[in-house]
C-alpha positions in Angstrom: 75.7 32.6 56.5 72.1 33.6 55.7 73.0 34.7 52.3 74.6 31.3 51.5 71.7 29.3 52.7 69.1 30.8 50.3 71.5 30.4 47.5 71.7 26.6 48.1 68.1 26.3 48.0 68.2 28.4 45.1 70.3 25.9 43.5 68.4 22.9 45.2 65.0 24.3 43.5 66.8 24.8 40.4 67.9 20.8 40.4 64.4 19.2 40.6 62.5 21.3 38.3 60.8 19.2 35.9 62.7 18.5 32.2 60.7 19.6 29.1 58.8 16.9 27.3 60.9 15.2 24.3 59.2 17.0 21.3 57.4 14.8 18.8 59.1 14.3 15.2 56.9 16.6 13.3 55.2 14.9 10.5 55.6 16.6 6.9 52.8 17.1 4.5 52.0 15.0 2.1 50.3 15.8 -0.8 46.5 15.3 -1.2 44.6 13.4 -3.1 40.7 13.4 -3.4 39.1 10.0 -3.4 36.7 11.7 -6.3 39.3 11.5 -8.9 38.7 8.4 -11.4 40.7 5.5 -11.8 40.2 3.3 -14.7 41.8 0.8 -17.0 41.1 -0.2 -20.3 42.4 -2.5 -23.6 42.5 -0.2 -26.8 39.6 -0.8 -29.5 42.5 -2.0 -31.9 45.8 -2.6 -30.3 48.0 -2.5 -33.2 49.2 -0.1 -35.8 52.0 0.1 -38.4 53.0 3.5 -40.4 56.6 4.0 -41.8 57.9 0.8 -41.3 57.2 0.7 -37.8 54.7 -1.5 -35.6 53.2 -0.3 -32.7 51.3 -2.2 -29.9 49.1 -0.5 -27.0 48.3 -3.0 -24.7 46.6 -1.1 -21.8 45.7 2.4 -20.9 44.9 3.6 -17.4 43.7 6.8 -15.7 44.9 7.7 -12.3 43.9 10.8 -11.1 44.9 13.8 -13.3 46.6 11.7 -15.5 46.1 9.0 -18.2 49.2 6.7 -19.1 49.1 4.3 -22.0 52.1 1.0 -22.3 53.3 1.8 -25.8 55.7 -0.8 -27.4 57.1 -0.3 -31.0 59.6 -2.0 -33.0 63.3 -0.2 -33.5 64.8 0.7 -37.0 68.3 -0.2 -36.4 70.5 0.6 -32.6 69.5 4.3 -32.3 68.2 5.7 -28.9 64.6 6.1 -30.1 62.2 7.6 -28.1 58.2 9.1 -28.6 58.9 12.5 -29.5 55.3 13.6 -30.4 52.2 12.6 -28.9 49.0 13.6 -27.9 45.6 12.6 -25.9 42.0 13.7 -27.3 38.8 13.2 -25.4 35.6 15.2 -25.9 35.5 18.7 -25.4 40.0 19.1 -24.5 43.4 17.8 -25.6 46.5 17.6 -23.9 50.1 17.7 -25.3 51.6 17.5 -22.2 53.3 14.4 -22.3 56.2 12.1 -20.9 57.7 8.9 -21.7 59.7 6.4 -19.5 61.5 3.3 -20.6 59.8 0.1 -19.4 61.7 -2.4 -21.2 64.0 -2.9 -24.1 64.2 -6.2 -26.3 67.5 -5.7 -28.8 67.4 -6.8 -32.1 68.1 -10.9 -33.1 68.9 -12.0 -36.1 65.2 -11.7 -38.6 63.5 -10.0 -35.7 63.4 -5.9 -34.9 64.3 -4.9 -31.2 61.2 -3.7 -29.4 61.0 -0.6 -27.0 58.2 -0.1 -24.5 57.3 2.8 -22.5 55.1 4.2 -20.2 53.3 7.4 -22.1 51.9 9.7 -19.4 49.9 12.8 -20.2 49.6 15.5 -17.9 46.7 17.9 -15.8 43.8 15.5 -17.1 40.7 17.6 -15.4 39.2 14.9 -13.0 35.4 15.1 -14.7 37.2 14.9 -17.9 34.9 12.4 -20.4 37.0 9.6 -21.4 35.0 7.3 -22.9 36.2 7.5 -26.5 39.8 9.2 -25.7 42.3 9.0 -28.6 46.2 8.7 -27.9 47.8 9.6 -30.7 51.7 9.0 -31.3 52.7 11.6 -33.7 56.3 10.5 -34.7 59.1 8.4 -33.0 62.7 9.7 -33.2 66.7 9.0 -32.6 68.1 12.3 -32.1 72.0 11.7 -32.7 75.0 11.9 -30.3 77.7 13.9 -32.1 79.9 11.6 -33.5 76.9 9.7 -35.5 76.8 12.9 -37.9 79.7 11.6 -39.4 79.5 7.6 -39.0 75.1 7.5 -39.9 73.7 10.8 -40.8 75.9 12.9 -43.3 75.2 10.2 -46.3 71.2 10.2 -45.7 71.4 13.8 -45.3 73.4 15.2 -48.2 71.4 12.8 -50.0 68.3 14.1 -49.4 69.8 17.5 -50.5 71.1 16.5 -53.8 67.5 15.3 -54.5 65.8 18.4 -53.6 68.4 20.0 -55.5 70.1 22.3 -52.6 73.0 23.3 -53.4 74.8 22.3 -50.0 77.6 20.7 -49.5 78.3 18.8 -46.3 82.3 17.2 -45.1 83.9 15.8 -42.1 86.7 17.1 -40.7 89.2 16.4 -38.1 88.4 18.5 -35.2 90.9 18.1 -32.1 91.4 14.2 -33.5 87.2 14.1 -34.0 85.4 13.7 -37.0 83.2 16.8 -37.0 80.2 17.5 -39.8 80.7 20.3 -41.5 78.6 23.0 -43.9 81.8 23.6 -46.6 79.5 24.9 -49.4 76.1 26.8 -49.1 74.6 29.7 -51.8 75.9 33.4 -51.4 72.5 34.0 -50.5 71.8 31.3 -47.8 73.0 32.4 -44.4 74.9 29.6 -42.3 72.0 29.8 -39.7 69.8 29.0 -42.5 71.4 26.1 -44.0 71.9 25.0 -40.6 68.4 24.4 -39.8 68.2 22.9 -43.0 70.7 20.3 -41.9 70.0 19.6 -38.7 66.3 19.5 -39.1 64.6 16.6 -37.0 63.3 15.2 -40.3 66.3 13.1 -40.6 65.9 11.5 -37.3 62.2 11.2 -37.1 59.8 8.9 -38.6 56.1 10.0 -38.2 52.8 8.2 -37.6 50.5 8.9 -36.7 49.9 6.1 -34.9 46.5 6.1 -33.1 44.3 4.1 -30.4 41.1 4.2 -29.0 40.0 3.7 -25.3 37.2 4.1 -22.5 38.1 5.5 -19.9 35.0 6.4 -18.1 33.4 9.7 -17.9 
């Protein structure tokens, strides 16, 4: 009877001890940022140029941080998916190459007026004590890399073309592949590997149209 007793106020004990305190919802990290690092913006010294046919328009740069980002528009040859595909930033004493470009807005073409594409142009890893006060972005070439099927509806004329002038003896064809018009090398020199006349073809020159296209800013020091 004894025995039973203490086991009940074992149990009895066991009842009214105190619950744990609900644990607080840990907080993650997030990712610091000094208060030293600049932040500027600025109008380019001259916000239009045109090269190849093509006008383009910077109407603001800004630095944030370790980064500098410029709002590029440019006029569109034709429907293509163009894109910046070379561009730099110079400032005193560095350059960056770094770079990324994200679609802001696109206008499409209306009859006796281009389509217009504007991006945001970021560069990269800008050291904060950088000296911006005469940086240069520099777009180096915009291009419209094709989707398969335009080798056969857009590029193969321009391209064979431009081999016939340059007097390489290449010959280029479409053929059906699985029901889909595929480009084809069907003629190259003994002496030309297919690898070679490959790169030849498919070179980014036939897609690309190149600047430079170049603006001036203060940023600060």
């Amino acid at each position: 009877m004894k025995k039973l007793i203490l086991l009940f106020g074992f149990l009895l004990s066991a009842c009214n001890l105190p619950s744990s305190p609900p644990q607080a919802d840990q907080q993650l990290p997030t990712a610091y940022i000094d208060p030293s690092y600049p932040t500027m913006e600025a109008a380019p010294v001259s916000p239009v140029q045109v090269s190849s046919g093509i006008e383009v328009r910077v109407n603001r740069a800004w630095r944030d941080g370790k980064e500098v980002h410029a709002e590029v528009c440019y006029t569109l040859l034709d429907t293509s998916d163009w894109s910046i595909w070379s561009a730099s930033l110079q400032y005193a004493g560095g350059a960056a190459f770094d770079f990324g470009s994200t679609l802001l807005s696109l206008q499409e073409a209306v009859e006796g007026q281009s389509g217009i594409r504007c991006d945001d142009l970021s560069f990269f890893n800008i050291p904060p004590d950088a000296d911006l006060s005469a940086a240069i972005v520099t777009i180096d070439a915009i291009a419209a890399p094709p989707h398969a099927d335009e080798y056969c509806t857009i590029y193969i004329y321009k391209i064979q073309q431009t081999l016939d002038e340059r007097g390489i003896p290449i010959t280029l064809a479409c053929v059906d592949s699985a029901g889909v018009q595929v480009m084809q090398i069907v003629a190259r020199p003994d002496a030309m590997s297919q690898e070679e006349a490959e790169q030849i073809v498919y070179s980014d020159e036939f897609y690309t149209v190149r600047g430079p296209w170049s603006f001036t800013f203060d940023l600060g020091q």
